[in-house]
N, C-alpha and C positions, 0 to 999 in steps of 0.2 A: 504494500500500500504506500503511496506517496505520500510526502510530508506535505504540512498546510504550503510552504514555504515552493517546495517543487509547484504543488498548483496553482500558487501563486503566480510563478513564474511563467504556466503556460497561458493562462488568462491572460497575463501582459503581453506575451507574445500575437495571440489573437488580434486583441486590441491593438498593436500595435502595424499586427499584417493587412487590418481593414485598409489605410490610407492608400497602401501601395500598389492596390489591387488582388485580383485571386494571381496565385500562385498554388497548383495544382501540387506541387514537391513539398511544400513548406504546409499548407494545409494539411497533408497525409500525414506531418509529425505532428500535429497539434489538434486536429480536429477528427474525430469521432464519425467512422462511415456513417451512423446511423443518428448523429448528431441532429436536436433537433430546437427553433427558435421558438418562444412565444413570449409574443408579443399584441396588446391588445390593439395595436395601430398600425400592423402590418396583417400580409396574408399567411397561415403555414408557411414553412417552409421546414424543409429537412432533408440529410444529404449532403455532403457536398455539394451536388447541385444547388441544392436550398441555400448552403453559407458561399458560393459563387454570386447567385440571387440578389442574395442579400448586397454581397459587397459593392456589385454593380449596380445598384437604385443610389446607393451612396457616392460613389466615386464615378460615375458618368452623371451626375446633376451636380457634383461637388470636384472638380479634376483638383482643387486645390486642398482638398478636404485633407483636413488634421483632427488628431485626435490628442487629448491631453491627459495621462490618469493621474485623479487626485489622491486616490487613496485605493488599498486593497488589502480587506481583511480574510481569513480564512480559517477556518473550521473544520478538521474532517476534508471531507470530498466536495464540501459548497465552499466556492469563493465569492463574498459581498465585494464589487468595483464600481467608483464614482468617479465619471468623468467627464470631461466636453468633449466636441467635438464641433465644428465649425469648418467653412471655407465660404468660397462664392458661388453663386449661383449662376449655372454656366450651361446646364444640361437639363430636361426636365425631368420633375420629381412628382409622381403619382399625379399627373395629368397635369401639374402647375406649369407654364413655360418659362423657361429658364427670364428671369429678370434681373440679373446683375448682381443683384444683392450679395453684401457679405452678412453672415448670421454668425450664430456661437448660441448652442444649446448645452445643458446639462442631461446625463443622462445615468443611472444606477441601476444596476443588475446583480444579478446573480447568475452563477454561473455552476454546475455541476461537474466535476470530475473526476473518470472514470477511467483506469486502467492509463493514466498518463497525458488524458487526451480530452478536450471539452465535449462535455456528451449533450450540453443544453443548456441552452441563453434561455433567462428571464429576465427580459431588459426593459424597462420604462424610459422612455425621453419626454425631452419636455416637447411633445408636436405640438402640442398647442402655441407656444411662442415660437415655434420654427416657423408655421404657416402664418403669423404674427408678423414676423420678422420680412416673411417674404411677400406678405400684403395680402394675400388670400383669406384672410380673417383679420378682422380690425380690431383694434387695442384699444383698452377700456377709455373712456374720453374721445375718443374718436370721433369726429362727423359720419352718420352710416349713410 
């Protein structure tokens, strides 16, 4: 069984391979064939296929997208991670059309790990101030 400290390490890895795009090689050491997300403001996903998915909704609507970890705690086989992530808005994103904007959201998860490898993202961001950010929902005081 892996230490909090090892899963630690692979969750940062993950979060750190989103920015760069999929990578098929580095994926296979860190992520879980049967790996799967939920998330209450995306669709299924699961797979590789599913964390390919994933990464590309992010990094073709974000080509500048970073990610920043603030903290990661661990437990056993759940690692808690609180991060941002941010870039500009460049690609579309769930039917928005790219509008130039720069954003920066928060986002905390959980993560499970199993045999060395993330078996499953439960992540919350903040979409509501992302679609905020990008005009497609207007911020409180606002003219509607």
């Amino acid at each position: 069984m892996a230490t909090p400290d090892e899963n630690k390490a692979v969750v940062r890895r993950m979060v750190e391979m989103m920015p760069k795009g999929w990578n098929q090689a580095e994926a296979e050491q860190i992520i879980a064939p049967n790996w799967v997300n939920i998330d209450p403001s995306l669709p299924p996903l699961q797979g590789y296929e599913g964390a390919r998915q994933l990464m590309a909704l992010f990094t073709s609507a974000f080509p500048d997208l970073y990610m920043t970890m603030h903290e990661l705690i661990a437990e056993g086989d759940t690692v808690a991670a609180h991060f941002t992530f941010g870039g500009t808005h460049q690609g579309e994103l769930m039917g928005i059309p790219p509008t130039g904007k720069s954003v920066k959201v928060t986002a905390t998860g959980m993560f499970k790990v199993v045999g060395g490898k993330v078996a499953e993202n439960r992540v919350n961001f903040d979409a509501l101030g992302l679609m905020q950010q990008l005009g497609a929902i207007p911020t409180p005081g606002q003219a509607g």
